[in-house]
C-alpha positions as CSV (number, residue, x, y, z in Angstrom):
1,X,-22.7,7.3,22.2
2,X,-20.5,7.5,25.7
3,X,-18.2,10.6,25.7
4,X,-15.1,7.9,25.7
5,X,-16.9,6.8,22.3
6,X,-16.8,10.3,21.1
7,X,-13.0,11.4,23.0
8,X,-11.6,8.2,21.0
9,X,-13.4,9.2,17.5
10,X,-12.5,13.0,17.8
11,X,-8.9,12.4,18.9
12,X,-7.4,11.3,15.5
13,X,-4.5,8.2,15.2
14,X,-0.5,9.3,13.7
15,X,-1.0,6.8,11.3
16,X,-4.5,8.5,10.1
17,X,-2.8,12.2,10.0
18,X,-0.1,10.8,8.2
19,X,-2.2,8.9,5.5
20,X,-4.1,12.4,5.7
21,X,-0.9,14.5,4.7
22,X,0.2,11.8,1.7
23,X,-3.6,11.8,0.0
24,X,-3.4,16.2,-0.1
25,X,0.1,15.8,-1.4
26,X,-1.0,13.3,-4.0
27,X,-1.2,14.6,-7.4
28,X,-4.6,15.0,-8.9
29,X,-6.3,12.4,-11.2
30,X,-5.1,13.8,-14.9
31,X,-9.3,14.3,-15.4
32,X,-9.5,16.2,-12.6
33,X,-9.1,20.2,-12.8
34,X,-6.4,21.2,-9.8
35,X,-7.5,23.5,-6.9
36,X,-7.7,27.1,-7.4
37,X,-4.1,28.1,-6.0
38,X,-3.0,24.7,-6.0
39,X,0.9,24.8,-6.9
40,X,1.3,21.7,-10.2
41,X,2.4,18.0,-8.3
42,X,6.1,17.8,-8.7
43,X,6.4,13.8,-10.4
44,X,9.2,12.0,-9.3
45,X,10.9,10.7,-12.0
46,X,12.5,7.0,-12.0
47,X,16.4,6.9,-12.6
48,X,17.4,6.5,-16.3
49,X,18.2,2.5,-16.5
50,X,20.8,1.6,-18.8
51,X,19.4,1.2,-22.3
52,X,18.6,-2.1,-23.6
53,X,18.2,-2.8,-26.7
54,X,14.5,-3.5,-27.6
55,X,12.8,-5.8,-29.5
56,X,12.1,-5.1,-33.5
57,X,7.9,-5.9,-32.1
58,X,7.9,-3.3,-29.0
59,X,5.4,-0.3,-28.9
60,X,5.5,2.7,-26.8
61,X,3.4,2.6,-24.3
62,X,0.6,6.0,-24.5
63,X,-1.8,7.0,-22.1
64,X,-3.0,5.2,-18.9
65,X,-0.6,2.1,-19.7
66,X,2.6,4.8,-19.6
67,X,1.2,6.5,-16.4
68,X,0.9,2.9,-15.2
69,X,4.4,1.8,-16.2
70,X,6.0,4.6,-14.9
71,X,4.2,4.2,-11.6
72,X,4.7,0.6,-11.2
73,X,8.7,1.4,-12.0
74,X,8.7,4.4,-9.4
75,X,7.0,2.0,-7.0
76,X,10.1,0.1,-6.7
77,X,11.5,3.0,-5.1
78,X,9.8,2.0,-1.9
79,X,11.2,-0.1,0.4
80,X,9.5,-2.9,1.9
81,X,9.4,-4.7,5.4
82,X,9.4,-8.6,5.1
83,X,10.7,-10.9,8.5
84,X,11.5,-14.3,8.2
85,X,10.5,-16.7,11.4
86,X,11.7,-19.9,11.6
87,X,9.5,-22.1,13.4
88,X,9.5,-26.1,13.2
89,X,6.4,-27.9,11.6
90,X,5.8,-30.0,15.0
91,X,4.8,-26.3,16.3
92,X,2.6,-25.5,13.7
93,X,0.9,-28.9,14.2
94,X,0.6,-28.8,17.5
95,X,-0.4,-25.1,17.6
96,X,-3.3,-26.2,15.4
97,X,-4.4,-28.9,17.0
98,X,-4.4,-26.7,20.3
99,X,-6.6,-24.1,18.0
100,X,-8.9,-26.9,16.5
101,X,-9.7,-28.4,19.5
102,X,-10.4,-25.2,21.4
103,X,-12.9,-24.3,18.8
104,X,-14.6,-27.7,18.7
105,X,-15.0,-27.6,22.7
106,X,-16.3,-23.6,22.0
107,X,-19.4,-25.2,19.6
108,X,-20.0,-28.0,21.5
109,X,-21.3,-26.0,24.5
């Protein structure tokens, strides 16, 4: 490998430390032991919903399927980036066209 090769893979991203720092402060898999000296996860409990009335069939959920609930209802916690373009379909088409006949002229030679 060059040295730049080895500078770039030595030298690590934000976004990697980052992911880094979330997967120690993750909480362990509940079959997993903890670390030695590993202080216990603090789990972020959802806000208490108002209580609806449930139906005379429900069962409580037990197990993986509550961890999964509970996760899935924290997850909504998170807020999430969305952007809305507005481009006309005449654009698209054309942008495609552009695209397709680009890549027809690219296997013809």
């Amino acid at each position: 490998m060059s040295s730049v090769e080895d500078e770039q893979q030595a030298t690590p991203l934000p976004a990697e430390a980052m992911y880094q720092a979330l997967l120690e402060a993750q909480a362990p898999v509940p079959l997993e032991a903890p670390a030695a000296g590993t202080p216990a996860p603090v789990v972020a409990q959802a806000p208490a919903a108002a209580e609806k009335p449930l139906p005379s069939n429900a069962v409580q959920l037990k197990g993986p399927a509550a961890a999964l609930a509970r996760n899935m209802d924290a997850s909504l916690e998170i807020p999430t980036a969305t952007t809305f373009r507005e481009i006309p379909v005449t654009v698209l088409e054309q942008r495609r066209a552009d695209i397709n006949g680009q890549l027809k002229r690219a296997s013809r030679d």
